[in-house]
N, C-alpha and C positions, 0 to 999 in steps of 0.2 A: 243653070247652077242651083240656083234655090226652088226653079220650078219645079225639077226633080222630086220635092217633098211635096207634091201635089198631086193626086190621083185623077181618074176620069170623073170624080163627083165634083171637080173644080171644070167650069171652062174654059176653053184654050185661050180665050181672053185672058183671064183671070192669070192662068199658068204664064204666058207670054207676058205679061206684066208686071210679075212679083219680083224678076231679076233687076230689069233695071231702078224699078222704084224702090227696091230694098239699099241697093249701090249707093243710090243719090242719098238716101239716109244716112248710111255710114260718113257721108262726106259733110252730111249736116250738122248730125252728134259730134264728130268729132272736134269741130267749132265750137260748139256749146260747152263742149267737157273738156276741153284744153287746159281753162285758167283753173278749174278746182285743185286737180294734184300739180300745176305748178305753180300755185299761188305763190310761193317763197320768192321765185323766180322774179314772176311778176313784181312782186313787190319791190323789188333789189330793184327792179332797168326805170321802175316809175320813182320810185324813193321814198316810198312809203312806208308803213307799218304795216303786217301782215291783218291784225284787226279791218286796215281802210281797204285796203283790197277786198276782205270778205264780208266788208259795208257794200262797197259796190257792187259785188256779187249778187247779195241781198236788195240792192235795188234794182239792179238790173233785171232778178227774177220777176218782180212785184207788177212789170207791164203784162204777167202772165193773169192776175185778178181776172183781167178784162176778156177770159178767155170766151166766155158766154156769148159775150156782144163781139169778138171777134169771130166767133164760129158764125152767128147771124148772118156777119157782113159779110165773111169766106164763101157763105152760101148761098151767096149773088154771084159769083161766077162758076163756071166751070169746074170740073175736078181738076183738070189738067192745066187749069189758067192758074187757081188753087195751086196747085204744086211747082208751079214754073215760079211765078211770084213769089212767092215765101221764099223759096230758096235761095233765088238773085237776093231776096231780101236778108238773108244769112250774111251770104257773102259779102254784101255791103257791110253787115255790122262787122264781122269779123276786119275788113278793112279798114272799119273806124278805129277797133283796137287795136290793129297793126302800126296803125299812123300815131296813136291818142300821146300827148306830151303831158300828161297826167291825167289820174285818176278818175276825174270826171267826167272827162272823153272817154274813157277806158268804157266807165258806167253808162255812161250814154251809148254806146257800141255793142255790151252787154244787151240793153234792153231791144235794141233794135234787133240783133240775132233771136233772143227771146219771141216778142212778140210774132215775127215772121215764120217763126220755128211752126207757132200755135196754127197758124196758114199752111203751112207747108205739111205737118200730120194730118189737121183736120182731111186735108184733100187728098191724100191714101188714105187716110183710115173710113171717108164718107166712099171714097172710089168703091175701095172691098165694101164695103156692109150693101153698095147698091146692086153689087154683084155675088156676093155670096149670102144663103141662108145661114142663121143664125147657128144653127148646130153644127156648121164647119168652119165660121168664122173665126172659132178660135185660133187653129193651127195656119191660117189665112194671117191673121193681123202677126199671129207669134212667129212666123217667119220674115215679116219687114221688121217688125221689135228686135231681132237678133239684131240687125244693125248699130243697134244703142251698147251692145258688148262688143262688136266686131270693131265700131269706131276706136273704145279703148286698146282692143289688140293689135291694130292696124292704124287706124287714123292719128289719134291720140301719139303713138309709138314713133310714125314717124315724125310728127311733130316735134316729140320733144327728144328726137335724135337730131331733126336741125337746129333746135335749140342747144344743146349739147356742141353742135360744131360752132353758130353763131351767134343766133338771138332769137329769144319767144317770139320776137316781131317777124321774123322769117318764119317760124313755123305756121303765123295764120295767113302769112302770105301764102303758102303750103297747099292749106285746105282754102282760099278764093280760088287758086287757077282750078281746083278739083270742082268745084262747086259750080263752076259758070260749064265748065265741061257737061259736068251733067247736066244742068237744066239745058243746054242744047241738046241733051240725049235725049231726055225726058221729052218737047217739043217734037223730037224725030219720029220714036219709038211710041208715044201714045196719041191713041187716035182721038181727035176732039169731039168736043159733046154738042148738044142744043145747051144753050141756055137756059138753066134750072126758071120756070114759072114764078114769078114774082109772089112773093105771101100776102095771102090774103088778106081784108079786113081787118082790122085789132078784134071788132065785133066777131068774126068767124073763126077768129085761129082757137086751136083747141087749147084749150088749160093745161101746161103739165102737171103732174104732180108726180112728186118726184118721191112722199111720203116717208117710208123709213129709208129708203134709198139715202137719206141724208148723216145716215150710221157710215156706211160707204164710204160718203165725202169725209165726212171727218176723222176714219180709218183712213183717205190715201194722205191728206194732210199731215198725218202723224209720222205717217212710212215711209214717206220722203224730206223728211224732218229727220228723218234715222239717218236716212242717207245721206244727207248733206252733212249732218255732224260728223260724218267721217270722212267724205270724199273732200271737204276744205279743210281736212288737218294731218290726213295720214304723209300727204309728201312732204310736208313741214317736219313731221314729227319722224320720221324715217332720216330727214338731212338732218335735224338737229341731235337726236341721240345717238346715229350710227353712220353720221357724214357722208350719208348717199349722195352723189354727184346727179345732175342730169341726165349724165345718160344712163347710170344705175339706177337711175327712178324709172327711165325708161323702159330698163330689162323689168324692169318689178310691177312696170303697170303692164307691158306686154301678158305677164301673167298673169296676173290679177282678170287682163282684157279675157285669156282664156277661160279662166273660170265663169266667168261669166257668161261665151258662150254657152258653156257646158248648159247653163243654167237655164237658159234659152232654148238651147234644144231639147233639152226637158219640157219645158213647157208647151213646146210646140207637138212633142209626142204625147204627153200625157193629161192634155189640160181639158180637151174637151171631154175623157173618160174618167177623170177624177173630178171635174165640176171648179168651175171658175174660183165661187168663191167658198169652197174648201180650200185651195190650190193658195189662195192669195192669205187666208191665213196662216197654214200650216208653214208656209215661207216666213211671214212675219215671226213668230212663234220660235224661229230658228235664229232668228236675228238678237231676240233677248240674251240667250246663253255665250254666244259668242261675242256681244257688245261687253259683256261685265267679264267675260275671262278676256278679255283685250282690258281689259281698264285694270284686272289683277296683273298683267302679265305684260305688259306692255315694254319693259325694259328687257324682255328675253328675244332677242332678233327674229331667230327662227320661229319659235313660237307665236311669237304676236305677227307676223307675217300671216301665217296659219289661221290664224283665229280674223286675221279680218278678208284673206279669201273667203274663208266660209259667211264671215258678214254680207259680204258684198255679195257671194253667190244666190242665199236665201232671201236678197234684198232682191233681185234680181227676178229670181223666180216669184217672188210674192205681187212686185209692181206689175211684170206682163199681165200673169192673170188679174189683177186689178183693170188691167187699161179693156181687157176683153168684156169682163163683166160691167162694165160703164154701159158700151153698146145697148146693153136692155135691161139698161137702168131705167129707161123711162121707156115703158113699153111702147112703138109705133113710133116711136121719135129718135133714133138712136144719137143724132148730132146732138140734142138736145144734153144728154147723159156724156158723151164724148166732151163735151165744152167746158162741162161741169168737173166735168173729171179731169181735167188737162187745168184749168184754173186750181183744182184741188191740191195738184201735183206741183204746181209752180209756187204757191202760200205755201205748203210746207218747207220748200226750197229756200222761198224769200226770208223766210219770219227765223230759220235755223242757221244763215249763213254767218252771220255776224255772229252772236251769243257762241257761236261753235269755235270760232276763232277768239274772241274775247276769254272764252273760258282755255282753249288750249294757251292759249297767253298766259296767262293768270295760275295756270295747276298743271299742264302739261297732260297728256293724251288721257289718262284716267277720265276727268270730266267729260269729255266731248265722246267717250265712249259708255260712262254712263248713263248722259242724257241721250244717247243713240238709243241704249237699251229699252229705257224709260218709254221714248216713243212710240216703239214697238210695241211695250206691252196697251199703251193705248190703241193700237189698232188691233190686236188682236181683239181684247176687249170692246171695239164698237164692232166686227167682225162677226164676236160671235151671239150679240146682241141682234145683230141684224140678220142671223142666221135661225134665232129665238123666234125671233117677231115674223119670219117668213113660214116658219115649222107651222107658228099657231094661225096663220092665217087659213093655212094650206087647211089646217084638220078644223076649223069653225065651220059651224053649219053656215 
């Protein structure tokens, strides 16, 4: 299915592999991205405030910080022990928020999906980079990445269709029996490795430096900081101004889920011919105009529907080419820059989830689509600073 978008410059390894480990990701995302557009829900079956929920959210992110020293530790096993693990590790948390009798179980369930998530990418994303050259990586990793739009059009969907018949708590029960399925696929279907070489010395290991690369970091910080101030308020803000049900949030993220495809198989055709990080700006850049016409227009259904597909699309295509260009962020090191970047992604997530929901509280979807805006325009601006600084290197004697 997905190997089909791979030519004879991929090997049939590589080819043979990108279906099922794409698959087990949709089953992955989908878990993770369950509670943002149903937070309301959530919040009703625990009895809380929409606020504590997207407090929890926000902590739950926050065991993402650790992504550096979790990519280290990932990278004492196997790719394939790597992706087996993290994902049993998914499934666990999402069972602890199936089970949780409030909110700090819930949080704690959160983090544990979190953190094992960071296990479960690292070991596809170090898989591909050990198998494929960097100038075809792109359309490599932006075909497992489709996963994170597909989970919404599919995973997501049918989640919150058995939410819709019974309970959110059913829906993550949902995606465990999906999840354990796959990591027995994944053990089937990929072949095991040697165990990676112990790292050397503290005295011998090389210095990263990561240098303006650090423009980068604090561009995905901000870009997923946009993201989150939308994706923890639009299903709140859809049920409270236009009494969308469950399972019309449903139909409404199915589409949304498509868009986002779309946005994906964009990047997977066009990312290595347009260049990473052109690609991850010019998405962000898209994300300004339509965050502030959603903050004007927000009370017009159709319309503000409209305006945050297109958010969500250009978030979409902006983030992929972000996670590609991490790879050789740090040249000869690429986990190094992956770690980096996957903790980048998860502080923006954590530091936005609360403040996003406190402010839709407080002012109703204007704010939190402001502040999306706002975000944006700081990654564009670290973006094109670190596009500055790469130009005059490039032409210094």
């Amino acid at each position: 299915m997905f190997a089909s978008h791979l030519d004879d410059s991929y090997t049939a390894e590589v080819r043979h592999g990108v279906t099922p480990m794409t698959v087990a990701k949709i089953g992955a995302n989908s878990a993770v991205r369950y509670a943002a557009p149903f937070i309301a829900t959530v919040a009703s079956g625990l009895h809380v405030s929409l606020a504590t929920v997207g407090a929890a959210i926000g902590l739950g992110e926050l065991v993402g910080l650790g992504a550096p020293l979790i990519a280290r530790l990932a990278a004492q096993f196997t790719r394939r022990a790597a992706m087996i693990s993290g994902l049993l590790g998914i499934g666990a948390g999402a069972t602890v928020c199936a089970t949780s009798r409030g909110v700090v179980q819930f949080a704690i369930g959160l983090a544990l999906m979190n953190v094992t998530k960071i296990v479960f990418d690292l070991g596809i994303i170090s898989w591909l980079t050990d198998r494929v050259e960097y100038g075809l990586l792109g359309r490599a990793i932006g075909l497992t990445e489709t996963a994170w739009a597909i989970a919404l059009l599919i995973g997501v969907v049918l989640m919150g269709l058995v939410t819709g018949i019974g309970s959110w708590r059913w829906g993550y029960a949902l995606a465990v029996v999906f999840i354990v399925a796959m990591a027995a696929t994944l053990r089937a279907v990929v072949p095991d490795e040697s165990r990676p070489a112990p790292p050397p010395p503290t005295h011998e290991r090389v210095h990263h430096r990561v240098g303006a690369g650090w423009l980068v970091i604090v561009a995905t910080v901000a870009l997923t900081a946009s993201a989150q101030a939308i994706f923890v308020t639009f299903g709140k803000w859809l049920q409270t101004d236009f009494t969308v049900t469950d399972t019309q949030l449903s139909i409404i993220i199915f589409g949304l889920g498509a868009i986002e495809l779309a946005a994906s198989s964009a990047v997977v055709r066009f990312l290595d011919i347009w260049g990473k990080q052109r690609s991850s700006m010019f998405g962000a850049a898209i994300v300004i105009p339509s965050g502030l016409g959603l903050a004007v227009l927000h009370h017009h259904f159709v319309i503000g529907l409209v305006l945050l597909a297109v958010y969500v699309a250009a978030f979409e295509f902006a983030v992929l080419a972000t996670i590609s260009l991490s790879s050789g962020l740090v040249p000869g090191h690429p986990s190094v820059g992956l770690g980096l970047m996957v903790g980048a992604g998860t502080l923006g997530r954590a530091v936005m989830a609360s403040p996003a929901t406190a402010a839709f509280t407080a002012h109703g979807m204007w704010a939190p689509s402001v502040i999306g805006a706002s975000c944006a325009a700081v990654t564009v601006g670290c973006q094109w600073r670190y596009r500055a600084v790469r130009t005059e290197a490039a032409v210094s004697p």
